[in-house]
N, CA, C and O of each residue as an XYZ file, in Angstrom:
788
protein
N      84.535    262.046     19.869
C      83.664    260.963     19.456
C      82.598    260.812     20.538
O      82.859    260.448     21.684
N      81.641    261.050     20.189
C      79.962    261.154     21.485
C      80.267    259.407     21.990
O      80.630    258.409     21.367
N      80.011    259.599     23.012
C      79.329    258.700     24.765
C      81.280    257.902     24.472
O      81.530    257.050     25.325
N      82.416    258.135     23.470
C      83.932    257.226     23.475
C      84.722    258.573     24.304
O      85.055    258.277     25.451
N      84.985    259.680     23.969
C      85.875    260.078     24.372
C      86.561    260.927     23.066
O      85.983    261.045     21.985
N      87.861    261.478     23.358
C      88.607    262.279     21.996
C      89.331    261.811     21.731
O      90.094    261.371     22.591
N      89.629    261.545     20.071
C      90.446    261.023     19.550
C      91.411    261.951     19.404
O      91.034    263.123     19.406
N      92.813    261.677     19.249
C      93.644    262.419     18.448
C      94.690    261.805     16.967
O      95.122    260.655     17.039
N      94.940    262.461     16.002
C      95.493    262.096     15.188
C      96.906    262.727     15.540
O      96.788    263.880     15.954
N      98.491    262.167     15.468
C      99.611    262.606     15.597
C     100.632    262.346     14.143
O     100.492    261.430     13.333
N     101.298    263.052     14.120
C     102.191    262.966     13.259
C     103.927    263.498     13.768
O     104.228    264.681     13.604
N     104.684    262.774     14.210
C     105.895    263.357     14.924
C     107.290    262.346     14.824
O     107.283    261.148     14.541
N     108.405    263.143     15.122
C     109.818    262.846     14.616
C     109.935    261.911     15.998
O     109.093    262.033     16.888
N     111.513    260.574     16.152
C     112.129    260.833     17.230
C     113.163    260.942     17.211
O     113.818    261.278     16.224
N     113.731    260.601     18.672
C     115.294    260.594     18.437
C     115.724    259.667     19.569
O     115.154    259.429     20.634
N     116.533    259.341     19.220
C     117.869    258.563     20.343
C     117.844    259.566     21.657
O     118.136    260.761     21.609
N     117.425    258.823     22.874
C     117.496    260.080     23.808
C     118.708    260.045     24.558
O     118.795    260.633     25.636
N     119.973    259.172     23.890
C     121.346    259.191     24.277
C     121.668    260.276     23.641
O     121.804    261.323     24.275
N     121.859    260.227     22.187
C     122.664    260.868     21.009
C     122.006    262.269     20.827
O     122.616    263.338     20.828
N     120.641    262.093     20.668
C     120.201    263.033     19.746
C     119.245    262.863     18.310
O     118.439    263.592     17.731
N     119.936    261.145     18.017
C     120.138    261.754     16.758
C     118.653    260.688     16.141
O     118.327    259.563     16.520
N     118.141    261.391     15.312
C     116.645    261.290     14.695
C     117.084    259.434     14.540
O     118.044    258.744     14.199
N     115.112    259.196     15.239
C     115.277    257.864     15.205
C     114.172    257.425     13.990
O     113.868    256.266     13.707
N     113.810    258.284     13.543
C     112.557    257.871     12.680
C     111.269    258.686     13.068
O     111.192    259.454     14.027
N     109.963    258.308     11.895
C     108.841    258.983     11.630
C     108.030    258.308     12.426
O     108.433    257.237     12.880
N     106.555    258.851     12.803
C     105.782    257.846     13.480
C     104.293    258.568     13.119
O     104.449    259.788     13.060
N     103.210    258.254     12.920
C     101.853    258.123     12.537
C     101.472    257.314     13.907
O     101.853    256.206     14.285
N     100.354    258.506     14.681
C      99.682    257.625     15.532
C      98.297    258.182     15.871
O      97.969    259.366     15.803
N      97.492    257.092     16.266
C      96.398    257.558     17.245
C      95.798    257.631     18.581
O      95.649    256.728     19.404
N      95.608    258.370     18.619
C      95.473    258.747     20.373
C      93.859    258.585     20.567
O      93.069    259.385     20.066
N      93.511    257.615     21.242
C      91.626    258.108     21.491
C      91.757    257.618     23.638
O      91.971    256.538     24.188
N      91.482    259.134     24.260
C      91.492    259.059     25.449
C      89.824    258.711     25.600
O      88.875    259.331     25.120
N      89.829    257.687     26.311
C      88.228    257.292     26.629
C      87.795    258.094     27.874
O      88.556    258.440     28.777
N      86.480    258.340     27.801
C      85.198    259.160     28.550
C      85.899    258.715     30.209
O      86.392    259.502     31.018
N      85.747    257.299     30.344
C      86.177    256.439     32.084
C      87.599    256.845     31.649
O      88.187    257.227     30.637
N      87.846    256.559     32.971
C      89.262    256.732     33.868
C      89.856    255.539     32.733
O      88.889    254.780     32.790
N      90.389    255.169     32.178
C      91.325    254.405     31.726
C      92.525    254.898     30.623
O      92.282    255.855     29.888
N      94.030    254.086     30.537
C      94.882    254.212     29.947
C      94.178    254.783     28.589
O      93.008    254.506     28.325
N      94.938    255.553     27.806
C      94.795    256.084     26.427
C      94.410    254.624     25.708
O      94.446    253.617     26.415
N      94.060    254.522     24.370
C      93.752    253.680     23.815
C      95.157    254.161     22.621
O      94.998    255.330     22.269
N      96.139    253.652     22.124
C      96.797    253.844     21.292
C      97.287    253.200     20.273
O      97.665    252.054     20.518
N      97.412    253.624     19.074
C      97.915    252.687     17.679
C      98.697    253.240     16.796
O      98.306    254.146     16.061
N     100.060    252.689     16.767
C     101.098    253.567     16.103
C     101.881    252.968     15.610
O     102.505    252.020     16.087
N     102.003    253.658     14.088
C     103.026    253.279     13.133
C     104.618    253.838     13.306
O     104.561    254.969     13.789
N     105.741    253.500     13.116
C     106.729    254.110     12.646
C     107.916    253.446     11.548
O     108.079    252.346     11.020
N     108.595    254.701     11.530
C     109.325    254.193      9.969
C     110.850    253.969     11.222
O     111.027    254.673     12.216
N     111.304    253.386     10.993
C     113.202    253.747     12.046
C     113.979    254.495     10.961
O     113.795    254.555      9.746
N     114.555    254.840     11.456
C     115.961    255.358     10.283
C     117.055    254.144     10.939
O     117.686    253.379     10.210
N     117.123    254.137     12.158
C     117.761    252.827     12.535
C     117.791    251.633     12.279
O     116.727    251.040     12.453
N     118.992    250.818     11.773
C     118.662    249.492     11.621
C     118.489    248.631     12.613
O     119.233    248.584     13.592
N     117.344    247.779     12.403
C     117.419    246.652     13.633
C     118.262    246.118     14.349
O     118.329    246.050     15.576
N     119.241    245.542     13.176
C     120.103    245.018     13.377
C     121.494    245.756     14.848
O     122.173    245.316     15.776
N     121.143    247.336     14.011
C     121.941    248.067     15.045
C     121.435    248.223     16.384
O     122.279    248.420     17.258
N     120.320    248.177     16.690
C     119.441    248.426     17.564
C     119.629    247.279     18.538
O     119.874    247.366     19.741
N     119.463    246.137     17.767
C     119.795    244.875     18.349
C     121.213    244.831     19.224
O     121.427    244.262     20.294
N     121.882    245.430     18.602
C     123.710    245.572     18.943
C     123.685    245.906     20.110
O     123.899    245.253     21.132
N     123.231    247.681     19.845
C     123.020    248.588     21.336
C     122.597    247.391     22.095
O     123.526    246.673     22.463
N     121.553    247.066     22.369
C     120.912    246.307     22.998
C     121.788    244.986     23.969
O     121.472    244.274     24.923
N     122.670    245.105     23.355
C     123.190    243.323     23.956
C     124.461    244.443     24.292
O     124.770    244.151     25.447
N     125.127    245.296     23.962
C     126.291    246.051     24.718
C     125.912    246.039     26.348
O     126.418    245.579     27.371
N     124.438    247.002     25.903
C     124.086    247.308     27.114
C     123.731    246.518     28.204
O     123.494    246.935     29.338
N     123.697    245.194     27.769
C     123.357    244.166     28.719
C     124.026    243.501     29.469
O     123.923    243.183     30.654
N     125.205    243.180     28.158
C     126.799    242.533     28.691
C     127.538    243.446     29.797
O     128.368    243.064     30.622
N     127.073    244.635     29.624
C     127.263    246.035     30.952
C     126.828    245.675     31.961
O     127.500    245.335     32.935
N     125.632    245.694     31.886
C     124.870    245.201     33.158
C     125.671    243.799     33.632
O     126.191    243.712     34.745
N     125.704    242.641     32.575
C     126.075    241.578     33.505
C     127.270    240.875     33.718
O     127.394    239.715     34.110
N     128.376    241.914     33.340
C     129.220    241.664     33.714
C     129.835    242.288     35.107
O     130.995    242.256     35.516
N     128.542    242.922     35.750
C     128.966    243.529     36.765
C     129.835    242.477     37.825
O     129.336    241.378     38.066
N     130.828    242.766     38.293
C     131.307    241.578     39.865
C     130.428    241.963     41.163
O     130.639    241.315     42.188
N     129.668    242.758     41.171
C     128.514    242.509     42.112
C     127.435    243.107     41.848
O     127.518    243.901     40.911
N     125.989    242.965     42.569
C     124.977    243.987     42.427
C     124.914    245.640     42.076
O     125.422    246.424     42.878
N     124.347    246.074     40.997
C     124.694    247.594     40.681
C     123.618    247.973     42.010
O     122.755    247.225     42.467
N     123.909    249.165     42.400
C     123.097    250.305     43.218
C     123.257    251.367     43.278
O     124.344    251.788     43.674
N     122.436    252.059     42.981
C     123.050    253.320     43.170
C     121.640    254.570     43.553
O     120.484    254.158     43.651
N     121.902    255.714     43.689
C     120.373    256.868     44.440
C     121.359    258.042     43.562
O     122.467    258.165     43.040
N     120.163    258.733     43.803
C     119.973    259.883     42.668
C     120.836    260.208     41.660
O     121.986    260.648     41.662
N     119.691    259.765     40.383
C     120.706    259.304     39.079
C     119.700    260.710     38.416
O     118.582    260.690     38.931
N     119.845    261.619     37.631
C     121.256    261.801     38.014
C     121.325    262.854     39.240
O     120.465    263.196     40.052
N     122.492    263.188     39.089
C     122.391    263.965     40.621
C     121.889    265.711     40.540
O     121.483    266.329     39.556
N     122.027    266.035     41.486
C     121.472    267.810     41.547
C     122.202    268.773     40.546
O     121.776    269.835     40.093
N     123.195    268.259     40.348
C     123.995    269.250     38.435
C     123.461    268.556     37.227
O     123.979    268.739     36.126
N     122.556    267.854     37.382
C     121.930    266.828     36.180
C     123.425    265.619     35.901
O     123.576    264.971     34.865
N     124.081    265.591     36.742
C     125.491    264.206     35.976
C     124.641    262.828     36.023
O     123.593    262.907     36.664
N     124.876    261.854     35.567
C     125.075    260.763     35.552
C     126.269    259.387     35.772
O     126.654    258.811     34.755
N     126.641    259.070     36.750
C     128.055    258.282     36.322
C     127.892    257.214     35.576
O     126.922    256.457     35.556
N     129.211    257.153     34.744
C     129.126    256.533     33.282
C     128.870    254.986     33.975
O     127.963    254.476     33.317
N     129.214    254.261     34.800
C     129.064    253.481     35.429
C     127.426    253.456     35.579
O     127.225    252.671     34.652
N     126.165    253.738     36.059
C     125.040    254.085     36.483
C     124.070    254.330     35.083
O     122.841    254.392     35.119
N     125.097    254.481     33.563
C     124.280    254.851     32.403
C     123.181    253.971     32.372
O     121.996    254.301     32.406
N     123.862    252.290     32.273
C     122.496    251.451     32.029
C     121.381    251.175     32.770
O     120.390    250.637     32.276
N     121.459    251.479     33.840
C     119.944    251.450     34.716
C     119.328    253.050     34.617
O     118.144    253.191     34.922
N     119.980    254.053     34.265
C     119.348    255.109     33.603
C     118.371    254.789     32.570
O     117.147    254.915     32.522
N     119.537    254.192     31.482
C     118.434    253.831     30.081
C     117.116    252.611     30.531
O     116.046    252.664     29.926
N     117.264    251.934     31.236
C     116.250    251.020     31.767
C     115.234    251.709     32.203
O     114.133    251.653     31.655
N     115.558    252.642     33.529
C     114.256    253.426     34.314
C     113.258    254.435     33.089
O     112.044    254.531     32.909
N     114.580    255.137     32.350
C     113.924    255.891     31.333
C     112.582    254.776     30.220
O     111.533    255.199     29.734
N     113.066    253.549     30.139
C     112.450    252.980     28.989
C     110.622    252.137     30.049
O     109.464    251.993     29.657
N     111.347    251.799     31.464
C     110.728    251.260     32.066
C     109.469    252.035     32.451
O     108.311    251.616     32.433
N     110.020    253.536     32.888
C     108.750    254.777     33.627
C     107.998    254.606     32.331
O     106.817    254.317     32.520
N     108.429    254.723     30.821
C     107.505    255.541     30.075
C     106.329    254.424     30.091
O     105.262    254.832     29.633
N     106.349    253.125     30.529
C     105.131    252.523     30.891
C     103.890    253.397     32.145
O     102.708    253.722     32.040
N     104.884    253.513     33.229
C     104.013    253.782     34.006
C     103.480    255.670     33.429
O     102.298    255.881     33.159
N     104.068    256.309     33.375
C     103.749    258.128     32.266
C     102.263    257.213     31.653
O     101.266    257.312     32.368
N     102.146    256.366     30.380
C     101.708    255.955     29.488
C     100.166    255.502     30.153
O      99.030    255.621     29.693
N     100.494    255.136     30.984
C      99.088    254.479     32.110
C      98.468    255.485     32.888
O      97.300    255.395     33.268
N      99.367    256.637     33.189
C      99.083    257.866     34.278
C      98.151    258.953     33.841
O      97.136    259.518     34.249
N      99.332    258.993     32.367
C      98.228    260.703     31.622
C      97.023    260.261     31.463
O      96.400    259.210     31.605
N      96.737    262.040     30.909
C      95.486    262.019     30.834
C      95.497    262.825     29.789
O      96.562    262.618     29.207
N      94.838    263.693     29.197
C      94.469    264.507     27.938
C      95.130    265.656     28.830
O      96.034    266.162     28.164
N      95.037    266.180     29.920
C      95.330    267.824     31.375
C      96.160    266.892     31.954
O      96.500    267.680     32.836
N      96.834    265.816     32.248
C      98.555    265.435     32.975
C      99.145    264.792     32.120
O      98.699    263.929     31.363
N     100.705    265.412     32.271
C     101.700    264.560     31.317
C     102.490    264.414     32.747
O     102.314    265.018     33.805
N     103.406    263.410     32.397
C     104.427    263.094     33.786
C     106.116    262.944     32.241
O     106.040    262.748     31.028
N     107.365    263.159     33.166
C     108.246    263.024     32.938
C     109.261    262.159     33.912
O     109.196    261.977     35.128
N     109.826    261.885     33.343
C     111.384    261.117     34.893
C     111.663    262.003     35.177
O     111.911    262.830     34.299
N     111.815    262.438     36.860
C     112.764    263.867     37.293
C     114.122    263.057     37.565
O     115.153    263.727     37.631
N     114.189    261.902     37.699
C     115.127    261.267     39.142
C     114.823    259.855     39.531
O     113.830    259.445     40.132
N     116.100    259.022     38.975
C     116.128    257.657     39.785
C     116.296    257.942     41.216
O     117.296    258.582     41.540
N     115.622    257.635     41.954
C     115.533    257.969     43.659
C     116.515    257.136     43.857
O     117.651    257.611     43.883
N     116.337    255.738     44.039
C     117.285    254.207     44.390
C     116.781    253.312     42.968
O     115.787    253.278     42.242
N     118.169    252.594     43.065
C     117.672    251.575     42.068
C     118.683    250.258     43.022
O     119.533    250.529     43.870
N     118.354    249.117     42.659
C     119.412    247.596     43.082
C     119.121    247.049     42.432
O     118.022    247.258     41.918
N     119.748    246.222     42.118
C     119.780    245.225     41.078
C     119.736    243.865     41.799
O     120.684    243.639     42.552
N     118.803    242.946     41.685
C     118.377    241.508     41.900
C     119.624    240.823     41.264
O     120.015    241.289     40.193
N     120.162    239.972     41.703
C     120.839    238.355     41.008
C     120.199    237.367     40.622
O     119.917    236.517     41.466
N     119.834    237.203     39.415
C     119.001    235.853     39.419
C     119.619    234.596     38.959
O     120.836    234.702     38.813
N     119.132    233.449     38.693
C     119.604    232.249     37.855
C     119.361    232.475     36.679
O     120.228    231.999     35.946
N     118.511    233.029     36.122
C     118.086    232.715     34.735
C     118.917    233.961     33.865
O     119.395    234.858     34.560
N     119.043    234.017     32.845
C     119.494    235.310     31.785
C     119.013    236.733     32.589
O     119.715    237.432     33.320
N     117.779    236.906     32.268
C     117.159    237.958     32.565
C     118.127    239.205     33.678
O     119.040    238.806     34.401
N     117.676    240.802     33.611
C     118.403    241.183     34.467
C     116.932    241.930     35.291
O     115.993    242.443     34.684
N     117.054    241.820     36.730
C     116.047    242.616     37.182
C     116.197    243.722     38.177
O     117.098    243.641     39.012
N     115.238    244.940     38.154
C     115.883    245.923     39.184
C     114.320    246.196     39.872
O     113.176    246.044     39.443
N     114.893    246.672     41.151
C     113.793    247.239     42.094
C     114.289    249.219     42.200
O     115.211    249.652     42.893
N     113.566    249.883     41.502
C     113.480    251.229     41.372
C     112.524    252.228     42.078
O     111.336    251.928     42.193
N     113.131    253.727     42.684
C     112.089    254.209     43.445
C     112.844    255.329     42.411
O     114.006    255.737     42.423
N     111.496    255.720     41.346
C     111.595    256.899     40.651
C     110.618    258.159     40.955
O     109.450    258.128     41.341
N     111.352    259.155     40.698
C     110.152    260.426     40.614
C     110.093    261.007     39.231
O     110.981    261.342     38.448
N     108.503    261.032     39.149
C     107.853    261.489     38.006
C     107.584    263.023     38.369
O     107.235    263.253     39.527
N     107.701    263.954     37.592
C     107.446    265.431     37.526
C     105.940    265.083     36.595
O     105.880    264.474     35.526
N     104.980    265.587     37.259
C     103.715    265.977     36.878
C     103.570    267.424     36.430
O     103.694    268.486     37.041
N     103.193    267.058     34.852
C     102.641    268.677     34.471
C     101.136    268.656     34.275
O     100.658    267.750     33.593
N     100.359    269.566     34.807
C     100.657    270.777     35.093
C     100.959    271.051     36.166
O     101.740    271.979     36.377
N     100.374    270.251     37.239
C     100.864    270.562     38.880
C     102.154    270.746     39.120
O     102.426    271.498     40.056
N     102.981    270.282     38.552
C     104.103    270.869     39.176
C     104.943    269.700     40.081
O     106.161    269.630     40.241
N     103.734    268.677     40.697
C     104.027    267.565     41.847
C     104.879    266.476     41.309
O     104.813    266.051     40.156
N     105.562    266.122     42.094
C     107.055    265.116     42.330
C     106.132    263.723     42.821
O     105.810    263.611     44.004
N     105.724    262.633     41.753
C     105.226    261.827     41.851
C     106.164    260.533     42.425
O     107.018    260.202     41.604
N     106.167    259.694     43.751
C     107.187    258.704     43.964
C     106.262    257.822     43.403
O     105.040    257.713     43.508
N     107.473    256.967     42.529
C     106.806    255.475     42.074
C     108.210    254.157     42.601
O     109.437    254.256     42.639
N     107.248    253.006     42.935
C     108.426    252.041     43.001
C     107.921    250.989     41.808
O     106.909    250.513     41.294
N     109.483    250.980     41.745
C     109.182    250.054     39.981
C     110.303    248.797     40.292
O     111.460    248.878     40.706
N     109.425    247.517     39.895
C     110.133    246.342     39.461
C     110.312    246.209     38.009
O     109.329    246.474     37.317
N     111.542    245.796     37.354
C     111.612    246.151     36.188
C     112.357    244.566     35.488
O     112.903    244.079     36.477
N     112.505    243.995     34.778
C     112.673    242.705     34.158
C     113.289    243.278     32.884
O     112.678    244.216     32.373
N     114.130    242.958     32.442
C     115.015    242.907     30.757
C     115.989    241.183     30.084
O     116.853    240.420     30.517
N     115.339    241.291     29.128
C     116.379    240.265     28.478
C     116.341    241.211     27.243
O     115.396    242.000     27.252
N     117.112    241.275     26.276
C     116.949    241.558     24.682
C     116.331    240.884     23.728
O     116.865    239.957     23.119
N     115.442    241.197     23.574
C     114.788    239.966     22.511
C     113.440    240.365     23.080
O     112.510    240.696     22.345
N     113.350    240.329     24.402
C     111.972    240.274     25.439
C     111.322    240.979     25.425
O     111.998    241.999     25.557
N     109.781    241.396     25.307
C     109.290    242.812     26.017
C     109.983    243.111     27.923
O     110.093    242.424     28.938
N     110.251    244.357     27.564
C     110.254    245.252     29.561
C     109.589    244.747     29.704
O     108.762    244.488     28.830
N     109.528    244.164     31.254
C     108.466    243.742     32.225
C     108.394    244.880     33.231
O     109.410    245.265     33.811
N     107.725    245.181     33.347
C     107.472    246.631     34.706
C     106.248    246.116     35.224
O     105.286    245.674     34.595
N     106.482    246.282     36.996
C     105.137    246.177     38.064
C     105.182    247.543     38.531
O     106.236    247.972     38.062
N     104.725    248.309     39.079
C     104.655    249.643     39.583
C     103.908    249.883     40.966
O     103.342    248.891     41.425
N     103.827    251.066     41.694
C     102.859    251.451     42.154
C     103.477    252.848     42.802
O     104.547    253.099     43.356
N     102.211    253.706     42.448
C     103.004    254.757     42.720
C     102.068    255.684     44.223
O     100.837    255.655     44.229
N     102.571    256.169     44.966
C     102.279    256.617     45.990
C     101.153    258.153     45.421
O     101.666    259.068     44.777
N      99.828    258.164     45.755
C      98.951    259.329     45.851
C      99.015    260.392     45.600
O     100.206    260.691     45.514
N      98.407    261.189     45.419
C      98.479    262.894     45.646
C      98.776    262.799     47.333
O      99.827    263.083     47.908
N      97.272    262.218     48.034
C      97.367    262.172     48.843
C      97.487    261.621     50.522
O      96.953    261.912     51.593
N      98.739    260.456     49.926
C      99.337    259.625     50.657
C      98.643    258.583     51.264
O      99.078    257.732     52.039
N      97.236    258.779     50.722
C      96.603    257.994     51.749
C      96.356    256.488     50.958
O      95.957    255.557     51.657
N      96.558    256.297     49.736
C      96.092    255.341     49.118
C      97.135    255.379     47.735
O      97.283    256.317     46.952
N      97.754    254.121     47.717
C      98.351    253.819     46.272
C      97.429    253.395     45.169
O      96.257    253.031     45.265
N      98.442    253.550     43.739
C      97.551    253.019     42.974
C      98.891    252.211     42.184
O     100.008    252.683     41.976
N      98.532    251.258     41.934
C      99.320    249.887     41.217
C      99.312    249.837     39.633
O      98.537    250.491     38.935
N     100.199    249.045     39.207
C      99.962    248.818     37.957
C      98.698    248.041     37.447
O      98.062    247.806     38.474
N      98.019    247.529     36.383
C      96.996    246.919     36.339
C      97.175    245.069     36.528
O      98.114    244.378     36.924
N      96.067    244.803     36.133
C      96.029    243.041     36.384
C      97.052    242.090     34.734
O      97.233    240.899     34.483
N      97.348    243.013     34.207
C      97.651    242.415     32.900
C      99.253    242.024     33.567
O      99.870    242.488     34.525
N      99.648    240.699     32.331
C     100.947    239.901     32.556
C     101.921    241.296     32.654
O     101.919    242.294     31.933
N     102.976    240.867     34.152
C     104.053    241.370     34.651
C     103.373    242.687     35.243
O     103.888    243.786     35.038
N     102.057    242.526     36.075
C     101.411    243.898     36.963
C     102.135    243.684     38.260
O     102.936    242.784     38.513
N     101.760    244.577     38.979
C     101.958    244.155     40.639
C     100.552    243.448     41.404
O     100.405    242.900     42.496
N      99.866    243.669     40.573
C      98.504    243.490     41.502
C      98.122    241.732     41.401
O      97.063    241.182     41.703
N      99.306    241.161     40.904
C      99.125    239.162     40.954
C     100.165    239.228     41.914
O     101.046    240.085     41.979
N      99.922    237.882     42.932
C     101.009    237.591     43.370
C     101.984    236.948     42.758
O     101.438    236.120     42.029
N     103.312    236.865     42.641
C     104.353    236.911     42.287
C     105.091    235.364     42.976
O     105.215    235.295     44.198
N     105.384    234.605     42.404
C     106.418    233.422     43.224
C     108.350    233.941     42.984
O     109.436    233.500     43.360
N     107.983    234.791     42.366
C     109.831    235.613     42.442
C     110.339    235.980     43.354
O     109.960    237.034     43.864
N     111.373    235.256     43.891
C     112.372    236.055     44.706
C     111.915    237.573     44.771
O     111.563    238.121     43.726
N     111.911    238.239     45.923
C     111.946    239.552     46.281
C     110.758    240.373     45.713
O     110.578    241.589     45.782
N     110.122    239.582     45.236
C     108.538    240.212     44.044
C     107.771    241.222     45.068
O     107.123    242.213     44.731
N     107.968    240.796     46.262
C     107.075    241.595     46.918
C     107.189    243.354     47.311
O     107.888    243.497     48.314
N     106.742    244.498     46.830
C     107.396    245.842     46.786
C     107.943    245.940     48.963
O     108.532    246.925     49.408
């Protein structure tokens, strides 16, 4: 599209990235703008999943989290044979759901990023419902090849949108770049316990 940038039209399956198993259809559009900014995106999908079930998962996985008897923590999830301990699953599924914010803000039309590796994760105690974690993930950059460190604050209730603040360390160390100014960035100051990276 002259002086906007390229659009793209998509058409693609998903799946449960526990199971496997097909999560539904999706119709989308992709228009990467000319300036440096996030993709512009708008997307339909069908679930094969019911809400309702979705909803379920959702509150298992939470009652996991908070029934812990102390703070979860744990470093390299998973480890160098690819394991995971079954204990460590739910802040897996968190970082996984949490990064694809920061991937989503990063690419470009020539970089895709993936999760290689929860570096550290801890888990905050709070008063309120909510569960929150402070995460140091690495993103695998394609095409380079480069092991991107990001530290991620991450916020969950069920019902809620993810809250993710980010900032991820340079190519070349000399300068970070943050999440943006929009609600739950890093770049506002924060009156939360421990808000500060």
């Amino acid at each position: 599209i002259p002086e906007s940038g390229h659009k793209y039209y998509l058409q693609f399956s998903t799946e449960d990235y526990r199971t496997g198993e097909d999560a539904g259809n999706c119709l989308a559009t992709v228009l990467y703008p000319k300036k440096k900014s996030p993709p512009v995106v708008s997307i339909k999908c069908s679930h094969t999943k019911d809400q309702k079930e979705i909803q379920e998962e959702d509150n298992r996985l939470y009652q996991r989290i908070r029934h812990q008897t102390k703070p979860i923590t744990g470093s390299n999830i998973p480890d160098s044979y690819g394991n995971i301990e079954p204990a460590l699953e739910p802040v897996w599924a968190l970082a996984v759901a949490g990064s694809s914010s920061i991937m989503w803000e990063k690419s470009t039309e020539t970089l895709v990023y993936s999760l290689a590796q929860v570096k550290s994760v801890r888990q905050w105690i709070r008063k309120d419902d909510f569960t929150e974690f402070d995460y140091t993930v690495l993103l695998h950059e394609i095409p380079t090849q480069e092991i991107i460190s990001c530290h991620m604050r991450l916020m969950w209730l069920p019902g809620h949108p993810l809250k993710v603040k980010h900032f991820c360390a340079s190519k070349s160390h000399d300068v970070d770049e943050g999440s943006g100014a929009e609600s739950g960035s890093a770049a506002a100051p924060s009156a939360e316990k421990g808000a500060n990276f």
